[in-house]
C-alpha positions as CSV (number, residue, x, y, z in Angstrom):
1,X,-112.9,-38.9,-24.1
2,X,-112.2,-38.3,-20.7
3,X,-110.8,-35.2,-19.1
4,X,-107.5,-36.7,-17.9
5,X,-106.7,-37.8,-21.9
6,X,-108.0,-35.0,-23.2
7,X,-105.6,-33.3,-20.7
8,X,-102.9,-35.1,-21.8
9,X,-103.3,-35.3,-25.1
10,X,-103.8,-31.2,-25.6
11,X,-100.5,-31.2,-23.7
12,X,-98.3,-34.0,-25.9
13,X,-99.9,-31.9,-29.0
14,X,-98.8,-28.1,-27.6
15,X,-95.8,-28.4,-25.4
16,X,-94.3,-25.1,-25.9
17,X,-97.5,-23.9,-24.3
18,X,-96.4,-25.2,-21.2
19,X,-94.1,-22.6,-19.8
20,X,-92.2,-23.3,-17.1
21,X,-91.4,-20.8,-14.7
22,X,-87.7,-20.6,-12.8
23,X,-88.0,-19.4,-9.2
24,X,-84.2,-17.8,-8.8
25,X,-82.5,-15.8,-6.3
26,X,-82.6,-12.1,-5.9
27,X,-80.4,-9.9,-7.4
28,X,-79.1,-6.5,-5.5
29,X,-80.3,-4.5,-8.1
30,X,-83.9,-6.3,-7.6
31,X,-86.7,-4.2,-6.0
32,X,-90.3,-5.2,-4.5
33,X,-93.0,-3.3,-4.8
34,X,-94.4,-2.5,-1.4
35,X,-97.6,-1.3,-0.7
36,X,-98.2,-0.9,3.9
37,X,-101.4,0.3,4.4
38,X,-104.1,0.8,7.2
39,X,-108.0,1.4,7.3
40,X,-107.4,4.9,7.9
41,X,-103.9,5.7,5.6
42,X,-101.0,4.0,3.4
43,X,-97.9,4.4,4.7
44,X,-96.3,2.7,1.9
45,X,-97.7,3.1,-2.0
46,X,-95.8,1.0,-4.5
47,X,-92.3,1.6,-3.5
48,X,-89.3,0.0,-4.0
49,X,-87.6,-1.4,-1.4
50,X,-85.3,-3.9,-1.0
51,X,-86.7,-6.0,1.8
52,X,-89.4,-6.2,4.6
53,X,-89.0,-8.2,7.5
54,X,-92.3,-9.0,9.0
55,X,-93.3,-11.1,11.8
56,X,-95.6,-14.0,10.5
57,X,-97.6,-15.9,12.6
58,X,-95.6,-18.9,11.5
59,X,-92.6,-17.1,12.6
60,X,-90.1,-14.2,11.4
61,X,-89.5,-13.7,7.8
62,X,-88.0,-12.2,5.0
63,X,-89.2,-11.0,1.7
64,X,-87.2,-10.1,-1.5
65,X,-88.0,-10.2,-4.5
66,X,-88.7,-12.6,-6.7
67,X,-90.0,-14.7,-3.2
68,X,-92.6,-17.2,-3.6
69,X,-96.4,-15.5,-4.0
70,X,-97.9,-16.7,-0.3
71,X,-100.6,-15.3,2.3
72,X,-99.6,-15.2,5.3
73,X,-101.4,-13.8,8.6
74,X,-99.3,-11.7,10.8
75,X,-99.0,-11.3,14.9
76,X,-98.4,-8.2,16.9
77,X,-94.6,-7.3,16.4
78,X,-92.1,-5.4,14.0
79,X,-92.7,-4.7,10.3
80,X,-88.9,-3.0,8.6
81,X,-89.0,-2.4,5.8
82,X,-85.3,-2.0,4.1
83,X,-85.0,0.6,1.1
84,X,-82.0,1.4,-0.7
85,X,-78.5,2.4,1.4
86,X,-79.4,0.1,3.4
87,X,-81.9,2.5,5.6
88,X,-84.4,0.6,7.3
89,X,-88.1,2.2,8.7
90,X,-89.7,0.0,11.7
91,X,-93.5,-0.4,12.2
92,X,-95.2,-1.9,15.1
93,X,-98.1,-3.4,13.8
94,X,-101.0,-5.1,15.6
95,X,-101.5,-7.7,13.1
96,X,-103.0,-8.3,9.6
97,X,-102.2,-9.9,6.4
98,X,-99.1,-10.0,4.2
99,X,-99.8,-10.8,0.8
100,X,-97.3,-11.5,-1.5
101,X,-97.8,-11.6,-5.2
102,X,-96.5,-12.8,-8.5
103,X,-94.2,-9.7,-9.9
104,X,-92.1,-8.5,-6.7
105,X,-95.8,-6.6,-5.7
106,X,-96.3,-7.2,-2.0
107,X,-99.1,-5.8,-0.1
108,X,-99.4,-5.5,3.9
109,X,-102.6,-4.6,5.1
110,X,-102.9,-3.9,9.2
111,X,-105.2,-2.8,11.7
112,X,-102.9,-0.5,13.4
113,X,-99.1,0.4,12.6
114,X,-97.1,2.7,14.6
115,X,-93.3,4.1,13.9
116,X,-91.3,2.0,16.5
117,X,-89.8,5.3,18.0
118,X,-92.9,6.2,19.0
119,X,-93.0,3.9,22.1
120,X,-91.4,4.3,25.1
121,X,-89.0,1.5,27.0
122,X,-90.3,2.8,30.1
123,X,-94.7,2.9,29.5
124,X,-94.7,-0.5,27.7
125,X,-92.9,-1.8,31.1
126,X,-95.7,-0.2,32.9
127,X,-98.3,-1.0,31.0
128,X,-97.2,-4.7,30.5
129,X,-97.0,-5.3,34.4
130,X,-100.2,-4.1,34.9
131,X,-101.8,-6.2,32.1
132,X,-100.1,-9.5,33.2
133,X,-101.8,-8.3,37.2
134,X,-105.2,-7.7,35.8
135,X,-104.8,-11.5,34.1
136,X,-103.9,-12.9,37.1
137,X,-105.8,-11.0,39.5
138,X,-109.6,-12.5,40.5
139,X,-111.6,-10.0,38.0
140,X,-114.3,-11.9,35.2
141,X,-112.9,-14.3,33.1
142,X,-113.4,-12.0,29.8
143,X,-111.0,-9.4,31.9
144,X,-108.6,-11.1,32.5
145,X,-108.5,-12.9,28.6
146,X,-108.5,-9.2,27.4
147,X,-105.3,-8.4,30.0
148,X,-103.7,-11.5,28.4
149,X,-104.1,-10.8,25.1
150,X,-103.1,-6.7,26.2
151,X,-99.9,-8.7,27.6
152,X,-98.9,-10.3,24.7
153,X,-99.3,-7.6,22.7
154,X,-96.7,-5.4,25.4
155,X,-94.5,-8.3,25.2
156,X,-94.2,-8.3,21.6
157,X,-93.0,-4.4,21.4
158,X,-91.4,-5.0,24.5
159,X,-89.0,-7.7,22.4
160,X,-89.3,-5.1,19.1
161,X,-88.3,-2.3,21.3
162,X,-85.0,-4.4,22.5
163,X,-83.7,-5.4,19.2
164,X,-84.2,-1.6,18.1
């Protein structure tokens, strides 16, 4: 017999083993489970919270629970992470992976995170016009691909830092 009628046939024989799962909205009382964590420390470890923002390399997003389970690879920019009240903790993060999974369970893992108030306005100015000279200065091509990519990360916390 071959697999496709075997398939079928298993499946006309047992259909309330076939359970369909309903993707709904969130509720407010809903929670995901958050775990943030670094190489070197977890900042978050399976807490509640009601959302986290992250910045995707697909673009900004939002994750409640009950979201679809998805991988998705993160850029340099603004991790907040929204727990009950309505209080809200911001991360800078330099990139990783946000995974999340079946059962409100998310997991962010990053190379480097930093509190947002950390930075100052004034230094990452600094710092990001002297990155975008070095990139267009006349040094080796590897310096000035490392400026650029020192650049892009400055622009990202510069735009985190002004929607603080």
């Amino acid at each position: 017999m071959s697999a496709l009628r075997l398939l079928s046939s298993a499946a006309r024989r047992a259909p309330s083993a076939l359970v369909q799962h309903r993707r709904g909205y969130a509720e407010v009382a809903d929670k995901i489970n958050l775990s943030l964590v670094l190489p070197h420390q977890a900042i978050f470890t399976s807490a509640d919270v009601v959302q986290v923002n992250i910045a995707a390399a697909t673009g900004d997003m939002g994750i409640l629970a009950n979201h679809v389970p998805s991988i998705e690879p993160l850029r340099p920019g603004l991790v907040e992470v929204i727990e009950s009240g309505n209080s809200s903790k911001k991360w800078f993060v330099s990139g990783g992976f946000a995974n999340v999974h079946p059962g409100n369970k998310l997991t962010i893992n990053v190379v480097e995170a930093a509190p947002l108030e950390s930075f100052s306005p004034e230094a990452v100015r600094a710092n990001l016009q002297e990155a975008l000279k070095v990139a267009a200065g006349n040094g080796s091509e590897e310096d000035k691909m490392e400026a650029r990519i020192e650049a892009d990360v400055y622009e990202a916390l510069q735009h985190a830092l002004g929607s603080k």
